[in-house]
C-alpha positions as CSV (number, residue, x, y, z in Angstrom):
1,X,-25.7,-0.3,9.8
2,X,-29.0,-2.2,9.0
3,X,-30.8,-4.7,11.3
4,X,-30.0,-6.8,8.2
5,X,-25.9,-6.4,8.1
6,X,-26.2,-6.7,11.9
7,X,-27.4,-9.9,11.3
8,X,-25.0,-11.1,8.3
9,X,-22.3,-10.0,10.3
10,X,-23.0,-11.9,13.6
11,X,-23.5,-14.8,11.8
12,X,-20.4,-14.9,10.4
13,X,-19.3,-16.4,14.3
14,X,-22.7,-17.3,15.7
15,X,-25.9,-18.3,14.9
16,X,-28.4,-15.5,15.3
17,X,-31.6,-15.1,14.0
18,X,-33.4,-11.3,12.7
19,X,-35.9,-11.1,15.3
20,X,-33.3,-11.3,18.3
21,X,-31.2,-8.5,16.5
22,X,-34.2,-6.7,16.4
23,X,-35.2,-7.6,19.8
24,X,-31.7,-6.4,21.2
25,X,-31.7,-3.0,19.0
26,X,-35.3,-2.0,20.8
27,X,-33.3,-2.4,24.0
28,X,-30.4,-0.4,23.0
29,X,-32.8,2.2,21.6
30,X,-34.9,2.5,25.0
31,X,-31.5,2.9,26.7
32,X,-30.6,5.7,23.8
33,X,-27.5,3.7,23.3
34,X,-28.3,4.1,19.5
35,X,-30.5,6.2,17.4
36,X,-31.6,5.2,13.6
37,X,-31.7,7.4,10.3
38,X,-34.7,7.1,8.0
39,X,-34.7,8.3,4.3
40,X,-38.0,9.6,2.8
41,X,-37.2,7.4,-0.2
42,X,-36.8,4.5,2.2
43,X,-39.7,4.6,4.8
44,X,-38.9,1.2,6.0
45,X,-35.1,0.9,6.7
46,X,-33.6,2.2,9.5
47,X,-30.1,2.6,9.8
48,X,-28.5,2.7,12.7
49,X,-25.9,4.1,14.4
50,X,-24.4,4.7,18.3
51,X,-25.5,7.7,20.1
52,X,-23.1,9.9,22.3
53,X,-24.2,8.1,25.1
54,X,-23.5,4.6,23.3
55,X,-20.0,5.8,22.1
56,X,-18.8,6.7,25.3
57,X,-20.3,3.3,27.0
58,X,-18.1,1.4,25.0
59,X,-14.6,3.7,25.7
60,X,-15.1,4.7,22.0
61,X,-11.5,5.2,21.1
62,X,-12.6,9.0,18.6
63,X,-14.6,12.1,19.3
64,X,-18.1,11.1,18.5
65,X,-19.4,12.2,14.8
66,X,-21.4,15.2,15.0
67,X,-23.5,14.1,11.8
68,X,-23.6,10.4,11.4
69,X,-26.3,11.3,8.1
70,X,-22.7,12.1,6.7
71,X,-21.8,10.1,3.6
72,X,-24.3,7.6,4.8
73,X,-23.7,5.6,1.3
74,X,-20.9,4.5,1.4
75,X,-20.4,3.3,5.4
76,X,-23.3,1.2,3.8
77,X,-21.5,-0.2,1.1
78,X,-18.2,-0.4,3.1
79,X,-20.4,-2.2,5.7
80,X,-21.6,-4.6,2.6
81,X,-18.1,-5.6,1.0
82,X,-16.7,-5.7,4.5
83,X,-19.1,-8.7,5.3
84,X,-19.2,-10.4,2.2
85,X,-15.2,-10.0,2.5
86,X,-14.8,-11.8,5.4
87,X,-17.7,-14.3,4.5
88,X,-14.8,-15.6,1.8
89,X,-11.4,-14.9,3.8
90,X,-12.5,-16.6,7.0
91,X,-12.3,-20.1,5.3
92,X,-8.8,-19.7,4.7
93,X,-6.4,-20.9,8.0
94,X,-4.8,-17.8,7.2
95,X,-6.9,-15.2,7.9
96,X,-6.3,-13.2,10.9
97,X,-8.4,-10.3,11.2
98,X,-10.8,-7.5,9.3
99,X,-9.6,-4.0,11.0
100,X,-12.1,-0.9,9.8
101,X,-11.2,2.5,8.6
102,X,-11.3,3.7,12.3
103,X,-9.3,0.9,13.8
104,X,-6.3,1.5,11.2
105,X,-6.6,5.6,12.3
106,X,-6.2,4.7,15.8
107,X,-3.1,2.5,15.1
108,X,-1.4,4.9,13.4
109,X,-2.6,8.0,15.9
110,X,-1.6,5.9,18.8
111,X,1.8,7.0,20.0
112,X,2.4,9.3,17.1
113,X,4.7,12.1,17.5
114,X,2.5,13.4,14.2
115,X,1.9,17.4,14.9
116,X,-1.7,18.2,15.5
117,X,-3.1,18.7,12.1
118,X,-1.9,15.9,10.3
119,X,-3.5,14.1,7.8
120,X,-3.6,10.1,8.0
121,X,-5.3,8.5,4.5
122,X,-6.0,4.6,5.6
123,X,-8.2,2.3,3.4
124,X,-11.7,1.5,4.3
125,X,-11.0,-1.6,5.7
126,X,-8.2,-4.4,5.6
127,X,-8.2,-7.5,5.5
128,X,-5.0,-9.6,7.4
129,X,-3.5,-12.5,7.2
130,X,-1.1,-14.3,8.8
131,X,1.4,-17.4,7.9
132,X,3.1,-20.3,9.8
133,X,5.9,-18.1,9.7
134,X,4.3,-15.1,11.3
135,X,4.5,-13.1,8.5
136,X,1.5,-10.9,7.6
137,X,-0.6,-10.2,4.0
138,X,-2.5,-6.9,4.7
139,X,-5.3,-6.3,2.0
140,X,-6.3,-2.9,1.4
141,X,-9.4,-2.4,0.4
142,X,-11.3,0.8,-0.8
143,X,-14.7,1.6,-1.8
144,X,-15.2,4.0,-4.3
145,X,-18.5,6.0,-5.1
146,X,-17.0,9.3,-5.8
147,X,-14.4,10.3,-8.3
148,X,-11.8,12.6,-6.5
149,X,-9.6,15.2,-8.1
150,X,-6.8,14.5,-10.2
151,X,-4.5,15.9,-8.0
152,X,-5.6,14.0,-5.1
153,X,-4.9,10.3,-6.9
154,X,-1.7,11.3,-8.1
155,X,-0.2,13.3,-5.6
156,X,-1.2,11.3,-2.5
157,X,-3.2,8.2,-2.9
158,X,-1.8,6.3,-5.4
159,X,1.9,7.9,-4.6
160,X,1.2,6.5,-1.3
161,X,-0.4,2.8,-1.9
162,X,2.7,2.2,-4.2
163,X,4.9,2.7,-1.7
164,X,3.3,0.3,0.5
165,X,3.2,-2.1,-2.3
166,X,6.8,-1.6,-3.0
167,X,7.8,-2.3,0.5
168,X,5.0,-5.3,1.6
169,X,5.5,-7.5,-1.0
170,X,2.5,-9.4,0.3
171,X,0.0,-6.2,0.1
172,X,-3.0,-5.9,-2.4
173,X,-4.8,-3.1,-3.0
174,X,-8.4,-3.5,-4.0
175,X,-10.7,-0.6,-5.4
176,X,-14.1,-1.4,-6.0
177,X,-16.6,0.5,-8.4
178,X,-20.2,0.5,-9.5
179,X,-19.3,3.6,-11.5
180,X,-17.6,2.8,-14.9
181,X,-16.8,6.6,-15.4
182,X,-14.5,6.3,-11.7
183,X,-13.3,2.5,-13.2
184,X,-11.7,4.0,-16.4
185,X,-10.5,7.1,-14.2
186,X,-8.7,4.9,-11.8
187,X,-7.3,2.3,-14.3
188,X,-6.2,5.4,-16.1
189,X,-4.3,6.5,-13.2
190,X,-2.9,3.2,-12.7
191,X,-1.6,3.4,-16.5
192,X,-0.2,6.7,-15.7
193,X,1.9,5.3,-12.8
194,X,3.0,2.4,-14.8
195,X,4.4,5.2,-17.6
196,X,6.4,6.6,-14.8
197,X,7.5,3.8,-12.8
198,X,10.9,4.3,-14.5
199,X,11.1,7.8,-12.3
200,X,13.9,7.3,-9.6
201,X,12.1,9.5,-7.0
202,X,9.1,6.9,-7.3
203,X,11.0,4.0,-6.8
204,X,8.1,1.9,-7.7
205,X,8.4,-1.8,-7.7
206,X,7.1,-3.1,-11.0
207,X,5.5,-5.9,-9.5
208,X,3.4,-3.3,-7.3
209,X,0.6,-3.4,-10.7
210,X,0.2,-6.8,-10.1
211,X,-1.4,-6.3,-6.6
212,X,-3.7,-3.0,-7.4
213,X,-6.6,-4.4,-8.4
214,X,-9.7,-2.2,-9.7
215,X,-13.0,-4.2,-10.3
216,X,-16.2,-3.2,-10.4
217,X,-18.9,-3.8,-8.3
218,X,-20.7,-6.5,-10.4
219,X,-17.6,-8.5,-10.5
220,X,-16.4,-8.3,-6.6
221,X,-17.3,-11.4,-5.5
222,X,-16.0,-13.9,-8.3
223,X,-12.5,-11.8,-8.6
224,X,-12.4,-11.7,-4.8
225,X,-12.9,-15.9,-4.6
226,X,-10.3,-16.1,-7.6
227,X,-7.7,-14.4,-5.6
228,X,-8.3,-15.7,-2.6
229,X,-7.9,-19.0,-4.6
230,X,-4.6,-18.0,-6.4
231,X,-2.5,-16.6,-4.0
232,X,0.3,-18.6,-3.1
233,X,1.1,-16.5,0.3
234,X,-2.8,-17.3,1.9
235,X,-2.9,-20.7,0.9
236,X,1.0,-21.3,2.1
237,X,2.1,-23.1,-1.4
C-alpha cells in the first residue's frame, strides 16, 4: 500500500492526518518491520509492504510472499476499490465487515480436510452484511486487469460464482474493468452462461444474472452507490 491509502483507509474509523502515517512508517521501517518498492517510472511513491520480520510480529496467519513486486498492480487497485467500497457500505446499518482475499483463504483453509494441493479461488475481497434477522449478504468483488483463458472462466470461475449465486440468494458478484477488451470478454461469458442455463448439470438459478454485475472502472462508484441504494436486503425494505 501507499502512505496515501494508509491514510484513506484509517480514516475510514479515525481521524489521522498524512504526516503521522508517515511518521509511524519511518518507525516501522527503522524496526525493518516493513520495507517499500520504488518503480523507476515512479521515483516518488513508495509502496509498502511487511517484511518477514513484520509478518511474523503480527502471527501472520500464511507463509510470507517471497516476491511482494509480484502483481504489484493490481493489490494496488484491489487496495483502491476496497477503500472506496467501504467508504459507501459503512453508511448502511447493515454493513458488517470487508474480509480480503487472504482472510476468505484462511477461512476456507482453516479446518479443511482439503488434500495438500488443492486449489481455493476466493474473490479479492467481500464485502458483508448482515440483517436484523442475522442473515448475511456476502458481496464478491473482483478486480480484473488481466484477461484469463477461456477455459479458466468457463470451467471454474464463472461455473463456480453461479453456484454461489444459485445457493445465496443475497450474493452479488461484482467485476470491475478498466479494460473494455476484458468487459466485452466477461459479458460475453456471462451471455454464454445465460444460453446454457437451461443445462440440468448447471442448475443455474435464472435470477443468478441479476446479481453478476460487470462495470467498468469509470462507472464503479455511481453503479456501486445505485446498488447500494436499491437493494431491498441492505436497506431491510
Amino acid at each position: 500500500m501507499t502512505a496515501d491509502q494508509m491514510m484513506k483507509l484509517i480514516n475510514l474509523e479515525y481521524s489521522y492526518q498524512l504526516s503521522s502515517v508517515y511518521n509511524r512508517v519511518s518507525s516501522l521501517l527503522n524496526h525493518e518491520l516493513i520495507d517499500f518498492i520504488q518503480i523507476q517510472e515512479e521515483s516518488n511513491l513508495r509502496y509498502f509492504f511487511l517484511t518477514k520480520k513484520g509478518h511474523n510480529s503480527i502471527g501472520g496467519i500464511y507463509s510470507f510472499p517471497k516476491v511482494p513486486e509480484y502483481n504489484l498492480k493490481h493489490h494496488i487497485e484491489v487496495s483502491n476499490y476496497l477503500i472506496e467500497s467501504i467508504r459507501m457500505a459503512k453508511t448502511r446499518p447493515t454493513f458488517l465487515l470487508a474480509q480480503s482475499e487472504r482472510r476468505q483463504m484462511y477461512e476456507k483453509k482453516d479446518m479443511s480436510k482439503a488434500k495438500k494441493g488443492t486449489l481455493f479461488h476466493v474473490s479479492d475481497y467481500i464485502l458483508r452484511f448482515e440483517n436484523k434477522l442475522a442473515e448475511v449478504s456476502d458481496w464478491h468483488f473482483e478486480i480484473e486487469l488481466t484477461l484469463k483463458s477461456q477455459n479458466r472462466y468457463t470451467r471454474a470461475i464463472f461455473p463456480k460464482y453461479l453456484r454461489v449465486l444459485t445457493q445465496k440468494k443475497n450474493a452479488q458478484l461484482i467485476y470491475v474493468t478498466p479494460s473494455n477488451i476484458i468487459y466485452n470478454s466477461l459479458d460475453t461469458f456471462k451471455e454464454y452462461f445465460i444460453l446454457k442455463q437451461q443445462d440440468e448439470k448447471l442448475k443455474i438459478d435464472p435470477t443468478a444474472f441479476d446479481r453478476l454485475h460487470i462495470v467498468s472502472s469509470n462507472e464503479f462508484t455511481s453503479v456501486l452507490e445505485r446498488m447500494l441504494d436499491e437493494n431491498d436486503f441492505i436497506n431491510e425494505r
